[in-house]
TINU-73128 format. One record per residue: residue in three letters; z, x, y of N, C-alpha, C, O in turn. Coordinates in steps of 0.02 Angstrom, whole numbers, plus 50000, padded with zeros to 5 digits. Last residue first. Layout:
<atoms>
AlaZXYZXYZXYZXY...
</atoms>
This chain:
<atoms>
Unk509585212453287509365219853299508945222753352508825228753353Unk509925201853265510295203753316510175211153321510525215253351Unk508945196653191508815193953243509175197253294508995197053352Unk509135202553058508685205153098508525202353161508035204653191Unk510235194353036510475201153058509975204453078510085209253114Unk509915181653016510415182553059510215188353072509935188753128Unk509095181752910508735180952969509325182853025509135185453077Unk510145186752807509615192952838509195189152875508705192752886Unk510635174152819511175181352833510795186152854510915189652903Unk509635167052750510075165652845510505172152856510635174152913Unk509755174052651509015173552680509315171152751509165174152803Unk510825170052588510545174652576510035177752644510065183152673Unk510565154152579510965157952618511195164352640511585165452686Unk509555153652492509255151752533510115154252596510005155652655Unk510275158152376509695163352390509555159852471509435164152514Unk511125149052332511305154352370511055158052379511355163152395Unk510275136852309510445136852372510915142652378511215142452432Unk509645144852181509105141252250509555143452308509475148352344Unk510845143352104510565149552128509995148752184509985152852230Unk510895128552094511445134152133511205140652136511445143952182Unk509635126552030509685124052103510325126952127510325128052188Unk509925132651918509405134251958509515132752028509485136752075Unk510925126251870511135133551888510675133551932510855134551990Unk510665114151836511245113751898511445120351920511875121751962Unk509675113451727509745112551790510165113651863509995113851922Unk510765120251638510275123051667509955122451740509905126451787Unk511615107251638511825117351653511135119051674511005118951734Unk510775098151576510975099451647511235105151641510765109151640Unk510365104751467509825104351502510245102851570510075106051620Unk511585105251372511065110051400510865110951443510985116051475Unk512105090651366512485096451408511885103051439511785104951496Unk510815086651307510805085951380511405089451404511355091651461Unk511215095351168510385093851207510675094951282510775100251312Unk512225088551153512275093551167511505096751202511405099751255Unk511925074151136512515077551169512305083851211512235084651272Unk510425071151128510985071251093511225074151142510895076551188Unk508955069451176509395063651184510095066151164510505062251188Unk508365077351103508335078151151508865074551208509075076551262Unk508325072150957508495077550968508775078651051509355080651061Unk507395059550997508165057850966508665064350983509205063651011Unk506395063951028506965062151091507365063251063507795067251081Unk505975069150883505885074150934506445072850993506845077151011Unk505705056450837506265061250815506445065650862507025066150883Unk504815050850925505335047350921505955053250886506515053850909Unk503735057950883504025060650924504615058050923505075062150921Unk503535055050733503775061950758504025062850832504445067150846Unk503115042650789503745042150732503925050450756504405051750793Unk501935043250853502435039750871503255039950841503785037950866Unk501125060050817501195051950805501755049150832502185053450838Unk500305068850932500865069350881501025061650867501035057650914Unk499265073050986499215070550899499675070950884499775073150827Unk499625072451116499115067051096499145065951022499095060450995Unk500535082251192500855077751111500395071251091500605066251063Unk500215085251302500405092251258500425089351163500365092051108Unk499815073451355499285077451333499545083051266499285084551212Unk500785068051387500635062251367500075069051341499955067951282Unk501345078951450501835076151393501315073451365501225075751309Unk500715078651570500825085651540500935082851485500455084551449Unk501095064751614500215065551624500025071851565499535071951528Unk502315064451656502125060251605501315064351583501175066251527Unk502135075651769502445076251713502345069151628502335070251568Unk501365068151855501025074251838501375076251776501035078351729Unk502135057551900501535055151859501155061851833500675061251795Unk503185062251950503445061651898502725058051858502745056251799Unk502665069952068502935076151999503105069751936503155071751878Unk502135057852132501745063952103501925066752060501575067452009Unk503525052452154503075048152108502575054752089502625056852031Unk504475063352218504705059352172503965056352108503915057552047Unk504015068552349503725070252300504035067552225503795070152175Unk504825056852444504025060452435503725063752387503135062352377Unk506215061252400505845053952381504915054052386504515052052344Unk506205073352469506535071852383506035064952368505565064652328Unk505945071952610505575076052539505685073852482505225072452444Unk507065063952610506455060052627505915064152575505605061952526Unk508215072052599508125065852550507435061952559507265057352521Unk507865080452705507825084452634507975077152588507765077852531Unk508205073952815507585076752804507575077852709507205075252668Unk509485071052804509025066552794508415068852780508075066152736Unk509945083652799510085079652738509685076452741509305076552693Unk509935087952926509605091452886509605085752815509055084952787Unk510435078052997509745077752997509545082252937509065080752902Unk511925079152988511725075152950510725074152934510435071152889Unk511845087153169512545083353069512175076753055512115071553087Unk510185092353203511055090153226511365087653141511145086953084Unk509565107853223509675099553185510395097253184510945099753169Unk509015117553347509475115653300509615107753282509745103053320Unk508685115853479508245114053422508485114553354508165112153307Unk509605120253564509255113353571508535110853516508115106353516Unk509825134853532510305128453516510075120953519510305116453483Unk508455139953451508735141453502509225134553473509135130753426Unk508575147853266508385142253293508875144453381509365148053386Unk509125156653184508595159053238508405155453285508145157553336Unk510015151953105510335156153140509685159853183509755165253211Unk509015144053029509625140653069509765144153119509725141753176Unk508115148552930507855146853008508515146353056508495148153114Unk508795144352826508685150252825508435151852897508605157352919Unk508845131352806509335134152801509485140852841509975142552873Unk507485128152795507805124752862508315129152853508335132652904Unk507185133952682506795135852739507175133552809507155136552863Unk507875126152585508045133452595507725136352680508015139852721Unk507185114552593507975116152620508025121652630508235123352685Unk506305118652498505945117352544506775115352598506605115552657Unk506875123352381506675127452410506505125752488506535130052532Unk507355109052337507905115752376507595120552377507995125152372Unk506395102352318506615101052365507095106152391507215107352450Unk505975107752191505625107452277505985107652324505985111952368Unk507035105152109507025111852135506415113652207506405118052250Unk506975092252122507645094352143507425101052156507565103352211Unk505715088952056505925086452117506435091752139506225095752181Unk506065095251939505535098051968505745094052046505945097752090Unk507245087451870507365093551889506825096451929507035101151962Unk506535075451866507185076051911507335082151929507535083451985Unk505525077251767505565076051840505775076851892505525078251947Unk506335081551669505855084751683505605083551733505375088551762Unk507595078051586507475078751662507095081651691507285084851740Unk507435075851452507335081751472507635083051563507825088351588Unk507495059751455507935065151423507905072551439508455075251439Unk506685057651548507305054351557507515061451514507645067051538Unk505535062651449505565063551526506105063351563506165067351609Unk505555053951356505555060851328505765064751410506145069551414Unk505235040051391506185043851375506215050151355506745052651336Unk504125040751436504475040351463505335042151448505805044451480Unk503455042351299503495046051369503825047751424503865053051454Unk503955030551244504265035751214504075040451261504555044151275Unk503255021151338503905019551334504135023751327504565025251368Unk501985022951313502095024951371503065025051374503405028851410Unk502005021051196501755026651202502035028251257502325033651264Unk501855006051209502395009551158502615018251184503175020651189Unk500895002551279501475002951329501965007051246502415011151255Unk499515014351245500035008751226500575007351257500855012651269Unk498925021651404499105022951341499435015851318499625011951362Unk497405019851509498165020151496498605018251406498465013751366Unk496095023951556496365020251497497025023651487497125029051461Unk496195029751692495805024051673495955020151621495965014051627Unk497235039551675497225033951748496705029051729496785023551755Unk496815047151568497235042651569497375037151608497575031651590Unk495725053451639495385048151572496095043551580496055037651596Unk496345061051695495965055651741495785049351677495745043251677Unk496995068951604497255065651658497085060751694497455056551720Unk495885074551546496315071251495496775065451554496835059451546Unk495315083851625495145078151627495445074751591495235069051603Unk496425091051668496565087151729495885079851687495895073851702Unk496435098951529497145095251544497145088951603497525084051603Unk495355105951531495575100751479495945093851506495865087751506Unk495915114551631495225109051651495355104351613495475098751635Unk496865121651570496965116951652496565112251660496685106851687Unk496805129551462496995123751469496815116551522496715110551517Unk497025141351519496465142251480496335131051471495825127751476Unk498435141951566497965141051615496995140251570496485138651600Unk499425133251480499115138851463498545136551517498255131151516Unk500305121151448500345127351530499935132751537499975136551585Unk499895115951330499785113751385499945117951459499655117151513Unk500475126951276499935127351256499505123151347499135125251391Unk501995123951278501945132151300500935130451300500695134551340Unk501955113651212502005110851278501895119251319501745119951378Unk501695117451086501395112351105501435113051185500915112851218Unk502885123651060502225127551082501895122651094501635124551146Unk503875114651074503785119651119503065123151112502745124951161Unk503605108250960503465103851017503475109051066503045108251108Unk503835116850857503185112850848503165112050928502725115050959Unk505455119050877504925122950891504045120650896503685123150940Unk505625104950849505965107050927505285114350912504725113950937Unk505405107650727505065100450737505315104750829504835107550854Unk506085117950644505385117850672505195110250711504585109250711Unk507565123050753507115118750709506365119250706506035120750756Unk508065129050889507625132650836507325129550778506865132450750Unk508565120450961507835123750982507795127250935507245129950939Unk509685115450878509125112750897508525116450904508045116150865Unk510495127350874510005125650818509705119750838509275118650794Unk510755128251047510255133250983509955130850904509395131950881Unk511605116651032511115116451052510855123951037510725123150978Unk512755121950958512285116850921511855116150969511405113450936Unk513105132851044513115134150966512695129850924512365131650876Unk513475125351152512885130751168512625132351081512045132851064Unk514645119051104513785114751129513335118651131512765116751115Unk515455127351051515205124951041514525120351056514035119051021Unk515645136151194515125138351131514995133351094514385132651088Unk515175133551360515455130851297515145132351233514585130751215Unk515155137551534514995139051454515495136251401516105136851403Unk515085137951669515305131951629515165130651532515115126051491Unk515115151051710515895147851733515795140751683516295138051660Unk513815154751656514615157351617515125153051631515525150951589Unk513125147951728513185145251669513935149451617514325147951571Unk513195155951844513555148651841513665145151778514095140951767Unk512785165851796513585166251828513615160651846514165159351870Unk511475164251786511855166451722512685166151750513145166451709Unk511005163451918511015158551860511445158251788511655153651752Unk511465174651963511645170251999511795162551948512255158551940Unk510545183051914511315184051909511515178451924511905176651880Unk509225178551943509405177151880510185179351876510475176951827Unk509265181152089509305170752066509425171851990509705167151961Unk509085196052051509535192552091509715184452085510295182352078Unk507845196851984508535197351974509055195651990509495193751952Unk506905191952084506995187152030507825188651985508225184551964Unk507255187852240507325193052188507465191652129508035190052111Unk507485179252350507495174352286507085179952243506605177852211Unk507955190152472508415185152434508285180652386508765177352366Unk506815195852472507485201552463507805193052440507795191352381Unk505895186252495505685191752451506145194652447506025198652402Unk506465180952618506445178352534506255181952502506575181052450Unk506305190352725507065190852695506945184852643507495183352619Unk505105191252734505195196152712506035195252689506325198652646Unk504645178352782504395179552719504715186952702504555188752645Unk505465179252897505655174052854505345176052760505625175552706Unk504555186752971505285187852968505555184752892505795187852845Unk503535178452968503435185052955504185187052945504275189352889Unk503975166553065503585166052983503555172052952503525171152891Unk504265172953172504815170253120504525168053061504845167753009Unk502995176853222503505180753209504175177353148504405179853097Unk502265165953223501915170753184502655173853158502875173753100Unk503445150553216502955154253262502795159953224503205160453178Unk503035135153114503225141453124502925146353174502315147053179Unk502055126153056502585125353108502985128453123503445125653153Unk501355133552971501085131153018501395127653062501075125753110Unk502195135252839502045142452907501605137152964501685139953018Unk502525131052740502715126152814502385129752850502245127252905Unk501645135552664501565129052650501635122252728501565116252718Unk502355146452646501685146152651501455140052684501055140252731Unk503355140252574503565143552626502915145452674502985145952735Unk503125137952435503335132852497503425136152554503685132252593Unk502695151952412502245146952415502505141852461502235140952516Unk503835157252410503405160452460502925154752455502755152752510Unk504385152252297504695151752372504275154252425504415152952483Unk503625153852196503745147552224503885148752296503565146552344Unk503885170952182503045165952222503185160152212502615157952218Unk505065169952137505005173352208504245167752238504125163552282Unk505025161752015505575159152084505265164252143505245161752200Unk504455167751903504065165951956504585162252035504385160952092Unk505435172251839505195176851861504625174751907504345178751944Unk506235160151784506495166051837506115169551866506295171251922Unk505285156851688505255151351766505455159151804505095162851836Unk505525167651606504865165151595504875161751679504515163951723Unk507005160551576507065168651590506195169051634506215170851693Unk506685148351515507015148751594506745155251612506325155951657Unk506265145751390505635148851426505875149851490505475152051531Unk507065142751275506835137951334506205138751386505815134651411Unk507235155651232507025151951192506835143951251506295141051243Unk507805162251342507205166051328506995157651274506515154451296Unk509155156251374508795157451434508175158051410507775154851445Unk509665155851236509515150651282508955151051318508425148051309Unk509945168751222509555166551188509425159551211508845157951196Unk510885171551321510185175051342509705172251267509115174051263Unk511925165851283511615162851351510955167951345510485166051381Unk512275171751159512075164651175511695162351224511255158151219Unk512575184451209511875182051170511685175351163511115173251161Unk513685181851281513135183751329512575183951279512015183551306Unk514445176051182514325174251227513745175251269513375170751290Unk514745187951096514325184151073514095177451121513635173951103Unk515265197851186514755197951154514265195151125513675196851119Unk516485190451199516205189851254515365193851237514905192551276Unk517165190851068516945183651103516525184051169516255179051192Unk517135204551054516785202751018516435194451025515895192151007Unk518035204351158517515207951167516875205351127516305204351149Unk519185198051099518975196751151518205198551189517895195351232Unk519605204850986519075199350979518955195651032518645190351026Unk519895217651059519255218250994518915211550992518305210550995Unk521085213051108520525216051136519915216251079519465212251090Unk521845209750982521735205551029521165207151083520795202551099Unk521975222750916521565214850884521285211050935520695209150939Unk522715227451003522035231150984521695226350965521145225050989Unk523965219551020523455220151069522585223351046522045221651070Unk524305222850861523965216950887523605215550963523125211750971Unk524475237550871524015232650858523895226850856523305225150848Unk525535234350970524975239350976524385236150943523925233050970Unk526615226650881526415224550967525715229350968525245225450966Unk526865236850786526535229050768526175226650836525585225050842Unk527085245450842526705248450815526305243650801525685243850799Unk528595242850901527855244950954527285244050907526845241050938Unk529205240450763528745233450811528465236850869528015233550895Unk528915252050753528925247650673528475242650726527875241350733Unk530205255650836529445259950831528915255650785528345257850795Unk531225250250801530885249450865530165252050862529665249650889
</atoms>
């Protein structure tokens, strides 16, 4: 009896050990993600987006609830805070394998080449370069070839889709977050809020997605047609786009539980 406690013992010991050791290597996965993508880098500007859109509406806002409002987003899109949030959605849908081959993607040099490339184009030292490169383009427009592989570099990334989507759930967040201050006859009736927030969505649709071709078509002027084509190919794979939606689909779930966040503390300074 003692023989098999002793076997049962250690094998729980085993069994804890490589549980730990799986949940170790887990949380480096996701934080080598987060930093090699540059997310961790976004996280930390989520507070001044939200204050920006938020800026943005203050002119249909009375002084007081604009003032209210800016002080419970600053407690609820805490960059720490949207970053727990983000990392706890990507746990509930974590997969090592994909997470395993999407890392050696971004670490290739051809995936690394193209990140600093595109880390270069954000470089505010950049900006002027960048808007006349932009206008030159609106005049002489690229090879439709050019424009083609631009275009699937965009598709594949969801570089649009995801900038739309996260406007737009900040700019929700604000209606969200107003709710429980609103008197009853100005409350949005079932279904307005949606509409509103699909009209935004479609409003800023063509801008973010000619500002994003516009970033690409600049960050990768000398990169030849054949390199980049490798570059989608990468971008395009399985595990690539498992990536990139997780990602996406954390941000905007951490958006909309910051923006409910923010109705709880407009709630509670209203009943004070």
């Amino acid at each position: 009896m003692k023989v098999v406690k002793a076997i049962l013992y250690g094998f729980c010991l085993c069994l804890l050990v490589f549980q730990q050791a799986n949940a170790a290597n887990k949380d480096e996965q996701i934080n080598t993600i987060l930093e090699e993508t540059g997310f961790n880098k976004l996280l930390q500007h989520v507070p001044e987006f939200a204050q920006l859109v938020l800026k943005q509406s203050s002119g249909a806002l009375e002084p007081e609830v604009n003032s209210a409002l800016s002080a419970a987003f600053s407690q609820a899109f805490a960059t720490s805070t949207v970053q727990r949030d983000v990392i706890s959605l990507i746990n509930a849908h974590y997969d090592e394998t994909h997470a395993t081959a999407y890392i050696k993607i971004l670490q290739t040099p051809l995936s690394k080449k193209m990140a600093e490339l595109e880390r270069k184009t954000n470089d505010p030292a950049n900006r002027q370069d960048m808007m006349v490169f932009a206008t030159a383009l609106q005049e002489n427009p690229p090879p439709h070839s050019r424009s083609t592989l631009i275009e699937r570099l965009d598709k594949a990334n969801h570089a649009t889709d995801f900038s739309v989507d996260m406007q737009t759930a900040f700019f929700k967040a604000i209606f969200v977050a107003i709710e429980p201050v609103m008197e009853a006859d100005m409350r949005l009736g079932e279904g307005e809020l949606e509409k509103m927030v699909d009209e935004v969505h479609t409003s800023l649709e063509e801008s973010l997605r000619n500002n994003t071709r516009a970033s690409y078509s600049y960050a990768f002027r000398n990169i030849s047609d054949a390199e980049l084509t490798k570059y989608i190919e990468l971008c395009e794979s399985e595990d690539y786009r498992w990536a990139i939606q997780l990602l996406g689909n954390a941000m905007i779930s951490a958006i909309n539980q910051a923006a409910d966040r923010a109705a709880l503390l407009m709630a509670d300074a209203s009943s004070q």
